[in-house]
BATI-337338 format. One line per field, with one value per residue (C-alpha): residue number from 1; residue in three letters; x, y, z. Coordinates in steps of 0.1 Angstrom, whole numbers, plus 2048, in hexadecimal, padded with zeros to 3 digits. Last residue first. Layout:
% residues N
mise	c(NUM | ...)
tipa	c(ALA | ...)
u	c(X | ...)
v	c(Y | ...)
w	c(Z | ...)
END
This chain:
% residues 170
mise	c(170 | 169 | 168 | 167 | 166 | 165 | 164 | 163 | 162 | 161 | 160 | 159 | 158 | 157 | 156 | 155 | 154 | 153 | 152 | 151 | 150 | 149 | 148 | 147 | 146 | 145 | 144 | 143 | 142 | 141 | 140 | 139 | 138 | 137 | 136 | 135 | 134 | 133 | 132 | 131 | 130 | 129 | 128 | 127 | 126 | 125 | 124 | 123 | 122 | 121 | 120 | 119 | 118 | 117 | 116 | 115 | 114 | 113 | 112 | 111 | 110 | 109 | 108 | 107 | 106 | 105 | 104 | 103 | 102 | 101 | 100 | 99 | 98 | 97 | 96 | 95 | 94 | 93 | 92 | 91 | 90 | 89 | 88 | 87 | 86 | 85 | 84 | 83 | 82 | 81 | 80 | 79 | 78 | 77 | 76 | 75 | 74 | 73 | 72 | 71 | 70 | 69 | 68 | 67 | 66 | 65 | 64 | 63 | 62 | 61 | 60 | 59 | 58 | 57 | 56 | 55 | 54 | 53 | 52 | 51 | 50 | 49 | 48 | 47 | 46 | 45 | 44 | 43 | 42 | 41 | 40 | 39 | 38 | 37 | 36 | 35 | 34 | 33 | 32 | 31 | 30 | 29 | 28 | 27 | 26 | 25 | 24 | 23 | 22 | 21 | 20 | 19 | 18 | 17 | 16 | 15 | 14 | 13 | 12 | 11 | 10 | 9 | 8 | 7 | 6 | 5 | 4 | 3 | 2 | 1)
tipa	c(UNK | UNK | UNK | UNK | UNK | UNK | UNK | UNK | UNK | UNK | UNK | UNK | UNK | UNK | UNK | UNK | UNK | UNK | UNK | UNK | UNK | UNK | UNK | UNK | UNK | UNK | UNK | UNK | UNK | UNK | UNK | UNK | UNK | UNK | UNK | UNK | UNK | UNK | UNK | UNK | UNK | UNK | UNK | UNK | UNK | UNK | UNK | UNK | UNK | UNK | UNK | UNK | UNK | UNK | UNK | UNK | UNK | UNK | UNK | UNK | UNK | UNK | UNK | UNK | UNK | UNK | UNK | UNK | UNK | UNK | UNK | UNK | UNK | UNK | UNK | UNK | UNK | UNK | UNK | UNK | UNK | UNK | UNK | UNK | UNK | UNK | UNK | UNK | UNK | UNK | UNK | UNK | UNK | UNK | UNK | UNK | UNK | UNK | UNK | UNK | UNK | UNK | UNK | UNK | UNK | UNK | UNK | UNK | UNK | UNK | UNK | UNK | UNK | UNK | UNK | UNK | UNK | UNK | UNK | UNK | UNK | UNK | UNK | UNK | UNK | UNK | UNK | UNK | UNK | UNK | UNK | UNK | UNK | UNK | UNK | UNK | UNK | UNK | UNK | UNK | UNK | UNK | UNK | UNK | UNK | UNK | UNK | UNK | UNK | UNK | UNK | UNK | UNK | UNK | UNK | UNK | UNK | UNK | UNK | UNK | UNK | UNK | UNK | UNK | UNK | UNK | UNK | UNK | UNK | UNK)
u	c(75E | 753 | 761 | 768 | 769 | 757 | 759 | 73F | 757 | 770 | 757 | 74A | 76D | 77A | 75A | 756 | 780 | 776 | 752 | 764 | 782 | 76E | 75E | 77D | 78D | 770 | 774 | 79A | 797 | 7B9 | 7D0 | 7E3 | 802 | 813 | 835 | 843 | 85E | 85E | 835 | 818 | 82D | 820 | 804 | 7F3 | 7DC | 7F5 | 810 | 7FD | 7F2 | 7F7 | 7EC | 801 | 7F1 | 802 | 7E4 | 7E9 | 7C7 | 7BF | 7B1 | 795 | 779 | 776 | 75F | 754 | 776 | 784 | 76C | 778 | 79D | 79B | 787 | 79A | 7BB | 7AD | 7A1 | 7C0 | 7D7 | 7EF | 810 | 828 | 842 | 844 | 83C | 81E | 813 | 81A | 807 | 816 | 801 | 812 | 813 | 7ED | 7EF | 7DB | 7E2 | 7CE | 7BD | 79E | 790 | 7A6 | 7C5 | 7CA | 7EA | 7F3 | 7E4 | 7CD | 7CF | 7C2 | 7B5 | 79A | 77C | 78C | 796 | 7AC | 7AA | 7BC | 7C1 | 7D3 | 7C8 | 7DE | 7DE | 7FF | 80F | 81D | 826 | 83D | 852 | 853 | 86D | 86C | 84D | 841 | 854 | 847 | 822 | 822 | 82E | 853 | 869 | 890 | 89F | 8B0 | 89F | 8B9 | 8AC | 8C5 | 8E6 | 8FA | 920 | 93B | 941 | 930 | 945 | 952 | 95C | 950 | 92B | 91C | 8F9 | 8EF | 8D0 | 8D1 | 8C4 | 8B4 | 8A0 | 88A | 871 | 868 | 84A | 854)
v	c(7FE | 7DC | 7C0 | 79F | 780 | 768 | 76E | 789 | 7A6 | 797 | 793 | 7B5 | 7C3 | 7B5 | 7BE | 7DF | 7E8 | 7D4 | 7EE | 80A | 802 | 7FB | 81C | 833 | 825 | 832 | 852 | 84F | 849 | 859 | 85C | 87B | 87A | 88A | 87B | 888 | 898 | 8B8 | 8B6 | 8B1 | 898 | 878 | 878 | 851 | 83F | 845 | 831 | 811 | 808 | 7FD | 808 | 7FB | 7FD | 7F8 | 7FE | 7FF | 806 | 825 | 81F | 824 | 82A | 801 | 7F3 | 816 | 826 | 80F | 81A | 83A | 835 | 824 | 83F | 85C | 84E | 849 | 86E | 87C | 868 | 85C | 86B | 855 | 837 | 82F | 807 | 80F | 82A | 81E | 82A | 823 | 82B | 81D | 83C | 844 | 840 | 82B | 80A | 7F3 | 7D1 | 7BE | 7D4 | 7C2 | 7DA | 7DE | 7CB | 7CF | 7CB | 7E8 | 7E0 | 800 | 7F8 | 80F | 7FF | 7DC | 7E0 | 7C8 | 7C7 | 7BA | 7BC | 7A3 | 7A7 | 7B8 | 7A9 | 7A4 | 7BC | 7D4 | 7BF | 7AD | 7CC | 7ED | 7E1 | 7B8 | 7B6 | 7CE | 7B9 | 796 | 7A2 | 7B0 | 78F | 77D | 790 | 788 | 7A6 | 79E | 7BF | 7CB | 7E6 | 7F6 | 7E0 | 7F0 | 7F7 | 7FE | 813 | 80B | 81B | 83B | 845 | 83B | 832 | 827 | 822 | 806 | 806 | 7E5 | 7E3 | 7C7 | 7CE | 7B3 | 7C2 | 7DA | 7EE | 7E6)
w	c(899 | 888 | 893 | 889 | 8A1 | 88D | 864 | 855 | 852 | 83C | 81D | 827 | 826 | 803 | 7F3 | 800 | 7F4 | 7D3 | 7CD | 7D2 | 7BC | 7A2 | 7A9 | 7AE | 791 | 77C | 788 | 785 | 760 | 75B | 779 | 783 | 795 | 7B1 | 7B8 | 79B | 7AF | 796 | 797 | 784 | 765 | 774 | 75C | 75E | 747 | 726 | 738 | 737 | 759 | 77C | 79D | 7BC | 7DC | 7FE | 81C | 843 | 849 | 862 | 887 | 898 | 880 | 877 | 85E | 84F | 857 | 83B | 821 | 829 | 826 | 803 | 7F7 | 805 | 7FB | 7D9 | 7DD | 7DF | 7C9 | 7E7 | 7E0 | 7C6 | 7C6 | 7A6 | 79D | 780 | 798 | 7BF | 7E0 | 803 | 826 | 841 | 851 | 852 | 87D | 895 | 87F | 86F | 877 | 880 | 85B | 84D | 83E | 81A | 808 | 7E2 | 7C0 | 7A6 | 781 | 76B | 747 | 750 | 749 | 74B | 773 | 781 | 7A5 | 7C1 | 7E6 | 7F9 | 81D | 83A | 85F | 869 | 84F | 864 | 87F | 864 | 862 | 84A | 834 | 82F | 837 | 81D | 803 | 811 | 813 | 7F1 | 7DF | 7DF | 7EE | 7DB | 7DD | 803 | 812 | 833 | 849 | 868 | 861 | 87A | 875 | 88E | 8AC | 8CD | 8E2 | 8D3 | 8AC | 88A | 88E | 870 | 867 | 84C | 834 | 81D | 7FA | 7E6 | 7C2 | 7BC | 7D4 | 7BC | 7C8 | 7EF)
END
């Protein structure tokens, strides 16, 4: 979803019995254009029915924050389409990011969780992948400061949403 330039195919094979052959299971082409393409393209159009582009570029911090968010008409019942991405790594949600975005969520609709993909990007010196083997767990610098920019673009992108007809708020 990070680098949709890059196209890969998952197949299963059956060797023996009725049936036998190969199944194309997920197919990307490499040439998504945009978040919602990319994430289509993997995790299914249903999943991205009713996400808004999200993005920030924050000048305190020199952090640049893009991807999809659910509405707050949307969502899923589960946190699995949940995907976080540092500088195009694939890595575990920063805690309290995931907190923050998850939260403001809950305030326009508590029954379900947002399907969000966030991609935060920054010169090298901003971020310390180097916590853990997998380097899946990083830490950001400036994140206080993050955490209020992004604050105040997760409220703005809701309320703006949450005033047209036929919006709810759970």
């Amino acid at each position: 979803i990070a680098q949709p330039e890059i196209r890969f195919s998952v197949v299963a094979e059956k060797v023996r019995g009725s049936g036998a052959g190969r199944a194309t299971l997920l197919s990307t082409s490499g040439s998504a254009r945009g978040w919602r393409q990319s994430a289509a393209a993997v995790l299914g159009d249903a999943t991205v029915t009713d996400v808004r582009a999200f993005e920030l570029q924050s000048e305190s911090t020199g952090w640049s924050v893009s991807g999809l968010i659910s509405s707050p008409t949307g969502g899923r019942r589960t946190r699995d389409s949940q995907l976080y991405f540092v500088n195009r790594r694939p890595v575990d949600p920063p805690k309290r990011i995931a907190k923050l975005v998850n939260d403001t969520y809950h305030q326009y609709n508590s029954r379900s969780w947002p399907v969000v993909i966030l991609s935060f990007s920054a010169a090298q010196d901003k971020v310390d992948v180097n916590v853990t083997p997998d380097k899946k767990t990083v830490f950001l610098h400036n994140e206080e400061v993050l955490l209020g920019d992004l604050q105040q673009a997760l409220t703005e992108l809701y309320s703006a949403g949450s005033q047209g007809p036929g919006a709810s708020l759970s």
